[in-house]
VEXKE-826971 format. One record per residue (C-alpha): y, x, z; residue in one letter. Coordinates in steps of 0.2 Angstrom, whole numbers, plus 2048, in hexadecimal, padded with zeros to 3 digits. Each point is the difference from the previous one (the first is absolute). Layout:
BEGIN
{py = Y, px = X, pz = Z, rest = a}
...
//
This chain:
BEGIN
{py = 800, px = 800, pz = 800, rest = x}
{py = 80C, px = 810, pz = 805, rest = x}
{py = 805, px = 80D, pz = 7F4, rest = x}
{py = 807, px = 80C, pz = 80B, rest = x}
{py = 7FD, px = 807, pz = 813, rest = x}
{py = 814, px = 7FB, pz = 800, rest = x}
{py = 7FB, px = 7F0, pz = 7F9, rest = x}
{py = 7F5, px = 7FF, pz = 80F, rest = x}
{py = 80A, px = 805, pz = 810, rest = x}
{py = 80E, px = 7F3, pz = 7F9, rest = x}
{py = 7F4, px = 7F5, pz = 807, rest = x}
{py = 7FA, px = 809, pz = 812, rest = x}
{py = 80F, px = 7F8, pz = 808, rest = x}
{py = 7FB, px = 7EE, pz = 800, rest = x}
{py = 7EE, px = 807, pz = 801, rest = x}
{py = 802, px = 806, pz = 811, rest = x}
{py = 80A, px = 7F0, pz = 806, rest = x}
{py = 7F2, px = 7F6, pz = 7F6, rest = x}
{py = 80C, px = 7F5, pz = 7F4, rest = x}
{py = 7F7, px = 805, pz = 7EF, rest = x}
{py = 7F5, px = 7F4, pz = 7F6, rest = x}
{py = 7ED, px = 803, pz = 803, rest = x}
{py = 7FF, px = 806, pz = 7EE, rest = x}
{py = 80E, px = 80D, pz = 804, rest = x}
{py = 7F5, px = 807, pz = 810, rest = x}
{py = 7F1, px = 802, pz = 7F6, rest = x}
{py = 808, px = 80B, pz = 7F4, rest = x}
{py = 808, px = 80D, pz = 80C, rest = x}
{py = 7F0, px = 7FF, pz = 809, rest = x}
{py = 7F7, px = 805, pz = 7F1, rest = x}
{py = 80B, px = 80E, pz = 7FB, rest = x}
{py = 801, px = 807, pz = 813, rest = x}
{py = 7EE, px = 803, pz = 7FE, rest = x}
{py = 803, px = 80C, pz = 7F3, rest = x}
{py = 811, px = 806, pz = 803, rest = x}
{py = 800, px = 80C, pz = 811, rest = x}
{py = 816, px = 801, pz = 7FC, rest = x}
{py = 801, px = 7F0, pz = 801, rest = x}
{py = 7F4, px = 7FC, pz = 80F, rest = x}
{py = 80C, px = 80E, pz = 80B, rest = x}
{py = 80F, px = 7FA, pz = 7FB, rest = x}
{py = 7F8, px = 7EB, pz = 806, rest = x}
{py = 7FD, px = 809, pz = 80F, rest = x}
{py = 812, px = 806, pz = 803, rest = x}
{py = 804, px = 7EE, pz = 7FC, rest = x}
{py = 7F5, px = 7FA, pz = 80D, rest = x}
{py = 805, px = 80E, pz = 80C, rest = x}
{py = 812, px = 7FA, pz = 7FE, rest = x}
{py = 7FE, px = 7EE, pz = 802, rest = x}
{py = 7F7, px = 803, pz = 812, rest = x}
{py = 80D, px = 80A, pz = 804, rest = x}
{py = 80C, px = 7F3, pz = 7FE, rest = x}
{py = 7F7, px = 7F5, pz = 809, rest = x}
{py = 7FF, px = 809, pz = 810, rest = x}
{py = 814, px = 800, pz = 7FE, rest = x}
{py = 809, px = 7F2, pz = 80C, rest = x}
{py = 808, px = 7F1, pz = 7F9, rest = x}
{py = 811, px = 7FE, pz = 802, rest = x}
{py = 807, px = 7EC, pz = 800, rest = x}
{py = 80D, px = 7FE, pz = 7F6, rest = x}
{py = 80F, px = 7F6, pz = 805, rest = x}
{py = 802, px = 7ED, pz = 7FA, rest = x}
{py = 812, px = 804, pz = 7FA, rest = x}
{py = 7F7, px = 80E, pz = 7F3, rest = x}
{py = 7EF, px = 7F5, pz = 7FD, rest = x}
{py = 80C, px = 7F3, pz = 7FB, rest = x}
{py = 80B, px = 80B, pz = 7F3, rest = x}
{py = 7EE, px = 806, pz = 7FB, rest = x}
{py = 7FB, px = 7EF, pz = 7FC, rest = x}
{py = 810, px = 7FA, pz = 7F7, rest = x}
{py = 800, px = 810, pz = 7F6, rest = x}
{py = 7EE, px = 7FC, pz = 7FA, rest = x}
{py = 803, px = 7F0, pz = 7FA, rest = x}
{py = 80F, px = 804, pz = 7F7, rest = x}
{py = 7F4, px = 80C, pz = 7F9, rest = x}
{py = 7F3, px = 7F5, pz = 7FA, rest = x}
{py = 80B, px = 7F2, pz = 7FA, rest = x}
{py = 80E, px = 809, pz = 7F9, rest = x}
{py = 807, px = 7FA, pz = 7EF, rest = x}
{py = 80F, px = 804, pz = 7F6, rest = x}
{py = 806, px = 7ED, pz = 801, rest = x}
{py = 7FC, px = 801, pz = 812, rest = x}
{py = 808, px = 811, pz = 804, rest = x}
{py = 810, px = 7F9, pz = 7F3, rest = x}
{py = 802, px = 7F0, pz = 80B, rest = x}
{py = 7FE, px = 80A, pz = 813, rest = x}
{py = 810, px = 809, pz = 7FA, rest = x}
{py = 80C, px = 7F3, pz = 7F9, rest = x}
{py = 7FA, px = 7F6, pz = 811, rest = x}
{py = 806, px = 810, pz = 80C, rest = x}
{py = 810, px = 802, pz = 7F5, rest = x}
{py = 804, px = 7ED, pz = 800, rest = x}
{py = 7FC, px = 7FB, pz = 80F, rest = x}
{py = 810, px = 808, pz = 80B, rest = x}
{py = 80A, px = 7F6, pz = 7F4, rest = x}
{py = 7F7, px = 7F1, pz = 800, rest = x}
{py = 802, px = 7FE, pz = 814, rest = x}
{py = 813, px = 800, pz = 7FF, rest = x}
{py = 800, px = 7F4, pz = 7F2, rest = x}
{py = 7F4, px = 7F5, pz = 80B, rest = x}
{py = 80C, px = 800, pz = 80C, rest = x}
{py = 812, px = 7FD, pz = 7F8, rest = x}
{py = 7F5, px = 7F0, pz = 7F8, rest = x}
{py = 7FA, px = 7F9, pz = 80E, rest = x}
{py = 810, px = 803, pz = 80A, rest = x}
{py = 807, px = 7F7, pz = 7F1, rest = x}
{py = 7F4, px = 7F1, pz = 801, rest = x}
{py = 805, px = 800, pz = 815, rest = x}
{py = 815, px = 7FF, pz = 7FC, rest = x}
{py = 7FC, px = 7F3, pz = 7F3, rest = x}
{py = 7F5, px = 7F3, pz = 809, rest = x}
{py = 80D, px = 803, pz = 810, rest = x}
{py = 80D, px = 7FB, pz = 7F3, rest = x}
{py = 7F9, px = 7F2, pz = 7F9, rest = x}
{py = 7F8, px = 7F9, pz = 814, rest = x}
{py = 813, px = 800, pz = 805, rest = x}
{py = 808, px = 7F7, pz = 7F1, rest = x}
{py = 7F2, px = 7F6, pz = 7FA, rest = x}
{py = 802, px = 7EE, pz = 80A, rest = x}
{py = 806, px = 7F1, pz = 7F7, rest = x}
{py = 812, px = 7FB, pz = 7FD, rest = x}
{py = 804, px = 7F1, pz = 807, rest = x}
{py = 80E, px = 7F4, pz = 7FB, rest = x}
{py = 807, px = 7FC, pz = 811, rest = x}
{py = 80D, px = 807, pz = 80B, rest = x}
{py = 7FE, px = 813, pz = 802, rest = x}
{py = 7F9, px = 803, pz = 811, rest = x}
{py = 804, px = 80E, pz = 80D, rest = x}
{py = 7F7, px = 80F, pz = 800, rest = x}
{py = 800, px = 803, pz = 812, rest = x}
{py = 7EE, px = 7FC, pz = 807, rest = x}
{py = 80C, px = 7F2, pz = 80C, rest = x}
{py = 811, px = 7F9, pz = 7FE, rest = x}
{py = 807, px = 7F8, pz = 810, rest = x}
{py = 809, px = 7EE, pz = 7FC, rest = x}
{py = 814, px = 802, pz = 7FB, rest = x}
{py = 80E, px = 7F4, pz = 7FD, rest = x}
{py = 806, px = 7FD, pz = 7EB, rest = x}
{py = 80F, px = 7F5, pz = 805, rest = x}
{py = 807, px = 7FA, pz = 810, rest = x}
{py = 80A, px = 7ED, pz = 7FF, rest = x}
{py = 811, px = 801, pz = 801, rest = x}
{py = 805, px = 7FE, pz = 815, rest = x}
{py = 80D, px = 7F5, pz = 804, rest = x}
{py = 801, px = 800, pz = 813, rest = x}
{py = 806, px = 809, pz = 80E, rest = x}
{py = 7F2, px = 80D, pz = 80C, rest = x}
{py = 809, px = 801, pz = 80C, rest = x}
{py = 807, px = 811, pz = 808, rest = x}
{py = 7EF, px = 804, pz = 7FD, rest = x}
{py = 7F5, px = 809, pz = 7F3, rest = x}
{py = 7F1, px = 7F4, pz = 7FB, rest = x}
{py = 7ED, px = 808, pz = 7FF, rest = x}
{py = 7F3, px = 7F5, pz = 7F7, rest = x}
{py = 7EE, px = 804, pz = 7FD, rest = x}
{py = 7FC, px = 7F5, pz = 7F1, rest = x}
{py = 7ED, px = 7FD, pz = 7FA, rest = x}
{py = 7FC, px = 7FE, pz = 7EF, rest = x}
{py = 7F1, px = 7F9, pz = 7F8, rest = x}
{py = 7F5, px = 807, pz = 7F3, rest = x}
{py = 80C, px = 7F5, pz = 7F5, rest = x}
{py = 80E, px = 809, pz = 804, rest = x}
{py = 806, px = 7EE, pz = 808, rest = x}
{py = 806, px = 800, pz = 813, rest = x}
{py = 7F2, px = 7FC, pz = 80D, rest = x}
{py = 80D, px = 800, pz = 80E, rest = x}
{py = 80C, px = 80B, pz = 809, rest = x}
{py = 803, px = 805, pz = 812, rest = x}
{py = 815, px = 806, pz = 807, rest = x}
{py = 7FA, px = 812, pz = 809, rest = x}
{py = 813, px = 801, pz = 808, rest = x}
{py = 810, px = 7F7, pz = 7FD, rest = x}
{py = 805, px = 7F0, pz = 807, rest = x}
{py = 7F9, px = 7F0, pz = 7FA, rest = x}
{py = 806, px = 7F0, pz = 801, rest = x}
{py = 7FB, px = 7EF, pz = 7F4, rest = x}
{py = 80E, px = 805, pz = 7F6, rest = x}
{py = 7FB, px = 811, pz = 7FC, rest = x}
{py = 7EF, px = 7FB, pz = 7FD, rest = x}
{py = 805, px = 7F3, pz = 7F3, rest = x}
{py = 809, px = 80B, pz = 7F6, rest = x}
{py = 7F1, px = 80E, pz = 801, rest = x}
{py = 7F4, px = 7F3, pz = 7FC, rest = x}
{py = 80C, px = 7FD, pz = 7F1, rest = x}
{py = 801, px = 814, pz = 7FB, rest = x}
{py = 7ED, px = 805, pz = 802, rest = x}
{py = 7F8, px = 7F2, pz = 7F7, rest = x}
{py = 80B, px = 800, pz = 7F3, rest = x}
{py = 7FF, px = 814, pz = 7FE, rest = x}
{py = 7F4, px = 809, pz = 7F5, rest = x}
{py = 7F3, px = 80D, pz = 806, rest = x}
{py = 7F3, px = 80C, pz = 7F8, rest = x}
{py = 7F0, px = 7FF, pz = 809, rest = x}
{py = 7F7, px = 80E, pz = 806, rest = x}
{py = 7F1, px = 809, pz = 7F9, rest = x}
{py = 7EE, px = 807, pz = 805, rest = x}
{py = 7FA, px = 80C, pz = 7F1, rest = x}
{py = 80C, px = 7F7, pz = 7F4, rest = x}
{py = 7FA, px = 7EF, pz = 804, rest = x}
{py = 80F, px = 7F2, pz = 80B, rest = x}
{py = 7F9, px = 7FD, pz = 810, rest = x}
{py = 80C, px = 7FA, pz = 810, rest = x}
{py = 80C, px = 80A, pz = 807, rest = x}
{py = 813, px = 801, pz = 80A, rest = x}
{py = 812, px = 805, pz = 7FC, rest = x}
{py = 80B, px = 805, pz = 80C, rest = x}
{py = 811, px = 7F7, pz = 7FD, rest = x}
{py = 80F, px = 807, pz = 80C, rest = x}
{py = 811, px = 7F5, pz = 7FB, rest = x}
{py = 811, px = 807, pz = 808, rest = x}
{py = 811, px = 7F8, pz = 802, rest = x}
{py = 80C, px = 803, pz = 7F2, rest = x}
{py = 812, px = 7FB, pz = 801, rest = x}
{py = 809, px = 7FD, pz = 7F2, rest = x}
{py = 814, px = 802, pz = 802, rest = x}
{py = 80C, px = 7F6, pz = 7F2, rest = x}
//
């Protein structure tokens, strides 16, 4: 089967560690027993692998077995489209994270945007921005009477409505007269009612009337 005693000791490697094919092993047994060159230099073969053996093992470390590995299979599945796409990936890919991130914080800003400005327009009256508005006076009815030395103090509570539920006189002093005629100014004055997340609910308005002379 062998040409050559060079031929031959190609093989005495996987010979010793018993990896050729059966029909391989015949053959170098065959031509050993007639080739005394060959037979010494098996036995230097043989030699040197129990010497190897008596050596001790030494266990790698997981960090090397692990590049081992990796470099083995790019090894054994390496292809030029393969080896072409690796590289565009590692010289895209510090580009591609910053561009990942301007778009998504693009996509953020514009869902914010459109979360604050997207409600419905209604037709009615614009409502107050303010999560609550207290209750205030839009126009008093003209007075027509006389308080007195003193100054007048009114707590005044307003409906839903905006219409006057009642009122009660804090300081000043109060006659019928003088009620008549407050009577008279408060239900005939208009109010804005207060509101509770842009919705009217009940409220009060504080109302302090003072005494003005006029001189002619």
């Amino acid at each position: 089967m062998f040409e050559s005693c060079v031929e031959i000791q190609s093989h005495f490697s996987d010979f010793v560690d018993d990896l050729c094919s059966q029909q391989v092993r015949k053959s170098i047994r065959y031509h050993l027993a007639f080739c005394e060159p060959c037979a010494q230099k098996l036995d230097q073969w043989q030699s040197l692998r129990a010497e190897l053996r008596t050596l001790p093992r030494r266990q790698v470390s997981p960090e090397v077995a692990l590049r081992l590995r990796v470099k083995l299979s790019h090894l054994l599945h390496y292809t030029p489209l393969s080896f072409l796409w690796v590289r565009c990936e590692n010289a895209l890919k510090p580009l591609l994270i910053p561009a990942m991130g301007g778009i998504l914080t693009a996509l953020i800003s514009f869902g914010l945007f459109m979360g604050s400005g997207g409600g419905p327009i209604a037709n009615g009256p614009d409502v107050a921005s303010q999560l609550v508005t207290p209750a205030h006076a839009e126009e008093l009815a003209p007075m027509n009477f006389n308080s007195g030395d003193s100054d007048l103090l009114l707590v005044t509570q307003i409906s839903a409505a905006g219409r006057v539920k009642g009122y009660q006189l804090l300081s000043g002093q109060s006659s019928p007269e003088l009620r008549r005629n407050l009577d008279r100014m408060i239900y005939f004055s208009k109010f804005r009612p207060a509101t509770n997340f842009g919705r009217p609910t009940d409220g009060q308005v504080v109302v302090s009337l003072r005494r003005i002379t006029v001189r002619g």
